[in-house]
N, C-alpha and C positions, 0 to 999 in steps of 0.2 A: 504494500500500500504506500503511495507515496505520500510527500507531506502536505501537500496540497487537498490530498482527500482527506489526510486527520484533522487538519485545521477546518472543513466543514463540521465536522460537528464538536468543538470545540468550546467554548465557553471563556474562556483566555487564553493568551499567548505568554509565555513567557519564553524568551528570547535572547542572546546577546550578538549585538549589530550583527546581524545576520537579517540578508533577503527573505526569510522565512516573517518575520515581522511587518516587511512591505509587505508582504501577498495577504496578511491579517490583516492590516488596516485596507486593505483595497477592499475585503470584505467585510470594512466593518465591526472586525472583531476588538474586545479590549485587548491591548498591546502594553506592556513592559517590557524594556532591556534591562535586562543585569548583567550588570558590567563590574567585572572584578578591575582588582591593577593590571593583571597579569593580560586577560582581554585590550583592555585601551592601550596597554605598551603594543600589543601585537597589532591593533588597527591605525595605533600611530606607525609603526613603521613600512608597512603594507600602505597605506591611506594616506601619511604624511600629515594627517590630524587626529587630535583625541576624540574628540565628539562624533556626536553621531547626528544626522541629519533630520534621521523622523523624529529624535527627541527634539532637537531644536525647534523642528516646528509643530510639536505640540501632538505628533501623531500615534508617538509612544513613548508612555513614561519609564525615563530613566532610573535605574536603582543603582547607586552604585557599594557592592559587596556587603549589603545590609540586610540579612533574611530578616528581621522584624520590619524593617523597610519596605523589602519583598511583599512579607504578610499584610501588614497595612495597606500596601499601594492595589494588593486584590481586591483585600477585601470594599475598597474606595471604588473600585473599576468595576467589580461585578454589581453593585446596587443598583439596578435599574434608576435612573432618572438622578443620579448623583453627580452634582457640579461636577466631578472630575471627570466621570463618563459622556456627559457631554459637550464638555469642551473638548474630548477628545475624538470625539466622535465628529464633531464640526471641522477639528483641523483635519481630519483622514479626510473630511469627503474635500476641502480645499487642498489637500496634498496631494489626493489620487481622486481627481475628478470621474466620474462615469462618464463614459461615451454619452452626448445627447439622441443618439440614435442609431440604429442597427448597424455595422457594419464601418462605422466612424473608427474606431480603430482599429480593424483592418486599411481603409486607406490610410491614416497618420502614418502606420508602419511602413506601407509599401512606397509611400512618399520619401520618408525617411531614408532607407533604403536606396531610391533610386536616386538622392541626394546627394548619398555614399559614394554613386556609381560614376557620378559627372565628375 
């Protein structure tokens, strides 16, 4: 089963800067990274920065090496209608907009692409 079909039926993510968290918040799901030292030294030097991108904009909450942190920041995320779950929920759909219409990202890509190509 790949990770894309666990994260359907899922209820949180938890994550560290791993793509596996963009494909959670593209659906919507509640998102945290945990992020030890050990993680952000390896994405600083991979990535050439500490941070992580969907934490910065709001699309998943950062933990850094703090399981009571961890447990708090679920327990804040899974509460249906709780300030954090929807502020974060607003910046996913601003981070990872939905196609307005059938087939719209299909062409962006194939646009892209053919971008590449010239």
């Amino acid at each position: 089963m790949s990770t894309g079909e666990l994260l359907v039926g899922c209820d949180i993510v938890v994550a560290s800067m791993s793509t596996v968290s963009d494909e959670a918040a593209c659906q919507r799901k509640p998102v945290i990274d945990f992020m030890s030292d050990i993680a952000l030294g390896i994405h600083e030097k991979t990535a050439g920065r500490r941070d992580w991108e969907p934490c910065n904009e709001g699309a998943s909450f950062p933990v850094h090496g703090d399981t009571g942190a961890l447990a708090h920041a679920m327990h804040g995320l899974l509460a249906e209608g709780s300030p954090l779950r929807v502020e974060q929920r607003k910046n996913q759909e601003r981070m990872f907009p939905l196609p307005r219409e059938r087939g719209e990202a299909v062409r962006l890509m194939h646009e892209t692409i053919v971008k590449f190509l010239k």
